[in-house]
Legacy VTK file of the C-alpha trace (Angstrom):
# vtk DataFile Version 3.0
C-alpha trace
ASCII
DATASET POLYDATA
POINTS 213 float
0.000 0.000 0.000
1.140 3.611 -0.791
3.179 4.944 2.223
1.592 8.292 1.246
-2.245 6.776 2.241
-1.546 7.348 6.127
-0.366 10.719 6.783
-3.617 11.451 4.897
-5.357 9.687 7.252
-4.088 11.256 10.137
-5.166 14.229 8.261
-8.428 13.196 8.551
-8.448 12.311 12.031
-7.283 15.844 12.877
-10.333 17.369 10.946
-12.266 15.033 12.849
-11.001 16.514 16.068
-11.049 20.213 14.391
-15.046 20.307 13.952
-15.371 18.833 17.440
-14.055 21.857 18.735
-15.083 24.326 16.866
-17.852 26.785 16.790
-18.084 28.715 13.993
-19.950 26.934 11.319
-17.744 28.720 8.339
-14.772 26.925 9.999
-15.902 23.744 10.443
-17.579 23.658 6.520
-13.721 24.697 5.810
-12.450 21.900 7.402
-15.054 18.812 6.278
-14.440 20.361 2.792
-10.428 19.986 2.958
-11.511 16.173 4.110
-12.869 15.390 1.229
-10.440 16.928 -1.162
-8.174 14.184 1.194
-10.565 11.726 0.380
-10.416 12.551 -3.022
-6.405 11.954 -3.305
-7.227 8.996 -1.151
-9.363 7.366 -4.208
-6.011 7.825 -6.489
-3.411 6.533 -4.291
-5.523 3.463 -3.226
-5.929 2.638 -6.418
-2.678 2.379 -6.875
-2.422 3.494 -10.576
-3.790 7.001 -12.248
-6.211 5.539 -14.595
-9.476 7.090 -15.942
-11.765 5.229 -13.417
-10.309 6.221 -10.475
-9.296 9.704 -11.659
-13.346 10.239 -12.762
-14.180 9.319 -9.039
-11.315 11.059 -7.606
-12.671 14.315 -9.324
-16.022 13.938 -8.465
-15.300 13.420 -4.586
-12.998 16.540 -4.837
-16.374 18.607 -6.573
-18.844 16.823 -4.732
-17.286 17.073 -0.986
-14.576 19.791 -1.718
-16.638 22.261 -3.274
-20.641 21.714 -4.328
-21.914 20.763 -0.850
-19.435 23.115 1.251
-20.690 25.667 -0.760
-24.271 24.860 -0.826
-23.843 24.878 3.434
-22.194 27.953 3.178
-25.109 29.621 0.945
-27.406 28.307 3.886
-25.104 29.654 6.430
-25.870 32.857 4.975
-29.252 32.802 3.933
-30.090 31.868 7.814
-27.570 34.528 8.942
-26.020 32.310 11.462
-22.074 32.054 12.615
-21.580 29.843 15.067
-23.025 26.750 17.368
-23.455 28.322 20.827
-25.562 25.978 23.101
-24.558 22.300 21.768
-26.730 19.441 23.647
-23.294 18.445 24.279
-20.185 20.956 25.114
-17.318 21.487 22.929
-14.634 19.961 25.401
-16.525 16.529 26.292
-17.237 16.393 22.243
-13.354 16.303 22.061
-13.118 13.509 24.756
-15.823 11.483 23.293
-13.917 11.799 19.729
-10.822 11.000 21.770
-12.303 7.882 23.296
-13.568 6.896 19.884
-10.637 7.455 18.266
-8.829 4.832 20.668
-11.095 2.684 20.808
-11.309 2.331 16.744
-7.232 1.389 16.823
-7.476 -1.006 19.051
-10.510 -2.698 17.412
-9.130 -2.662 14.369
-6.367 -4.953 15.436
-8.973 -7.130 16.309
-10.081 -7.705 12.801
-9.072 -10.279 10.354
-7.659 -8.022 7.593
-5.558 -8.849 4.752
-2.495 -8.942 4.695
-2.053 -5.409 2.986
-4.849 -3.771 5.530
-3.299 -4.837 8.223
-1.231 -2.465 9.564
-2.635 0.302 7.536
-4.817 3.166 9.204
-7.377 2.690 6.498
-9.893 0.856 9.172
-9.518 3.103 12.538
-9.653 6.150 10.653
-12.891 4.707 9.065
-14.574 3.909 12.018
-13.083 7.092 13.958
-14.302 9.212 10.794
-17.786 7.651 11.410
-17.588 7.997 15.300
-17.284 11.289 14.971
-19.775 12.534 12.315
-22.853 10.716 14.869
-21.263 13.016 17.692
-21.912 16.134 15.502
-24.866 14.769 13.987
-26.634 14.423 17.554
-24.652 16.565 19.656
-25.272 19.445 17.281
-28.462 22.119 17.560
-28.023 23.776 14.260
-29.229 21.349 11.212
-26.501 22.836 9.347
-23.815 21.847 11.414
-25.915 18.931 11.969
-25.361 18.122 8.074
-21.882 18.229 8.313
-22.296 15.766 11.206
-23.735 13.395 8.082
-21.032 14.326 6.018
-18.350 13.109 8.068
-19.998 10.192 8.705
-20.405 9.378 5.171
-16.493 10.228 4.549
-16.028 7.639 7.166
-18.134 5.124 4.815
-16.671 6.128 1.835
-12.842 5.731 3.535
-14.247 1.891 4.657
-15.291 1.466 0.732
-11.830 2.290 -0.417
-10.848 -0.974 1.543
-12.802 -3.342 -0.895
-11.739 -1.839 -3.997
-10.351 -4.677 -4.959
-13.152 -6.341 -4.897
-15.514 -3.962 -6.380
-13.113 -1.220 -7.551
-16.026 1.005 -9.266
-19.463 0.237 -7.654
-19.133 0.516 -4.019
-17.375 4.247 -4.345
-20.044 5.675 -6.748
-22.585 4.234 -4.092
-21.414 5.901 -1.446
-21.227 9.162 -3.708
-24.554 8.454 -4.519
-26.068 8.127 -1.264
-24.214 11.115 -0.070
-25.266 13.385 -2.584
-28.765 12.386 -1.695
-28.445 12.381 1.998
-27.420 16.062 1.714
-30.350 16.671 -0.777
-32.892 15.709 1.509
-30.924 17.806 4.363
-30.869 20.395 2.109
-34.901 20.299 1.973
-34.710 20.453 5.616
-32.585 23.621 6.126
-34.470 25.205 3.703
-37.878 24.531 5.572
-36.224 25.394 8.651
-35.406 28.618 7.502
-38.345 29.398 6.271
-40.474 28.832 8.890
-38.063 29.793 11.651
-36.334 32.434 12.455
-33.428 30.188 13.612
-32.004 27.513 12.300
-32.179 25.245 15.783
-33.376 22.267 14.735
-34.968 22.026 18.181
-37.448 23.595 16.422
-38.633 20.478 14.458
-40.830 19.904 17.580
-42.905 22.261 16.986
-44.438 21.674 13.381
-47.838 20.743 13.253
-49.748 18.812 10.742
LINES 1 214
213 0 1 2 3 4 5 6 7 8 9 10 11 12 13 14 15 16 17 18 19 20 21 22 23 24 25 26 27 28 29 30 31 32 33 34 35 36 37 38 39 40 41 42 43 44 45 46 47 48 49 50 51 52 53 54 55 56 57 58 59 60 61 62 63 64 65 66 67 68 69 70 71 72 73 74 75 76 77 78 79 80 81 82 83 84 85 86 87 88 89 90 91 92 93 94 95 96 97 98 99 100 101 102 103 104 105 106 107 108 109 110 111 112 113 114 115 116 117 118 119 120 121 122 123 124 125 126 127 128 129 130 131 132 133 134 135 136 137 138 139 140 141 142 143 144 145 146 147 148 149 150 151 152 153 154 155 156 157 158 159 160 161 162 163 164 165 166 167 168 169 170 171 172 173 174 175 176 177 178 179 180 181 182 183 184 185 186 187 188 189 190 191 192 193 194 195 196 197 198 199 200 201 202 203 204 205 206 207 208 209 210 211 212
């Protein structure tokens, strides 16, 4: 495996940590963007080989996650004139813990696992599971739906770093799944935000309660 694929990893793992702690939703769009322009490089050097396939999925993570939906969040961001999470169901510090705790546990159950022999000491499986630790602790930690769709993006990076593990095995259809799914996950979030924002004058998403039929 590319020596190249881990440091990118860990680059992950620090984003992970990054929108944890942060507050200001422009920052943390920033950072979940630069993860999947990593995730996009990921897709090349996994593949070992720069051929057409990989390079059309390559580019369309880097559009997709890099640019289209950061700057669809950040068009929300706007249009709800909103700049930060201030009152998170759970606080910024024990968020960072939690990811911490996740993060560890993740490495040590991936040594558990019966990989193959070129997975196995790669950081292609914690960083998975970390990456999808972490986007459920923004996804339910989170009040604002927007930072609560970045919550689902990370996730989904994490699903779409797990994918890259069986590309071998199905090189072309489980990535353009994932890319699939994601791009309609963060459609129907989309919808959501938009209602939101329509019908609220914040974009809490406490405030789902209170629609009515």
């Amino acid at each position: 495996m590319d020596p190249r694929i881990d440091p990118l990893l860990v680059i992950v793992l620090l984003v992970n940590f990054f929108s944890l702690g942060a507050s200001r939703l422009r920052t943390v769009i920033s950072a979940v963007a630069l993860q999947g322009v990593v995730l996009g490089v990921l897709v090349v050097l996994v593949h070992g080989e720069i051929a057409i396939r990989p390079a059309l999925l390559a580019a369309g993570a880097i559009v997709l996650k890099g640019l289209v939906i950061p700057a669809m969040l950040e068009k929300a961001m706007r249009d709800a004139a909103i700049k930060r999470e201030v009152e998170p169901y759970v606080g910024f510090i024990p968020s960072l813990l939690l990811g911490a705790l996740g993060t560890g546990l993740s490495l040590l159950f991936a040594r558990t696992l019966p990989l193959a022999p070129e997975h196995a000491g790669s950081m292609m499986v914690p960083a998975s599971l970390a990456t999808v630790l972490t986007g459920f602790l923004v996804l339910t930690t989170r009040r604002k739906a927007i930072n609560q769709v970045v919550g689902y993006l990370i996730l989904e990076n994490g699903i779409f770093i797990f994918g890259l593990l069986l590309v071998e095995a199905m090189p072309f259809l489980v990535e353009v799944g994932v890319l699939l799914d994601l791009f309609v996950g963060i459609f129907v979030m989309g919808i959501i935000v938009n209602h939101i924002s329509r019908t609220f004058s914040s974009m809490d998403a406490d405030n789902l309660t209170a629609l009515k039929d």
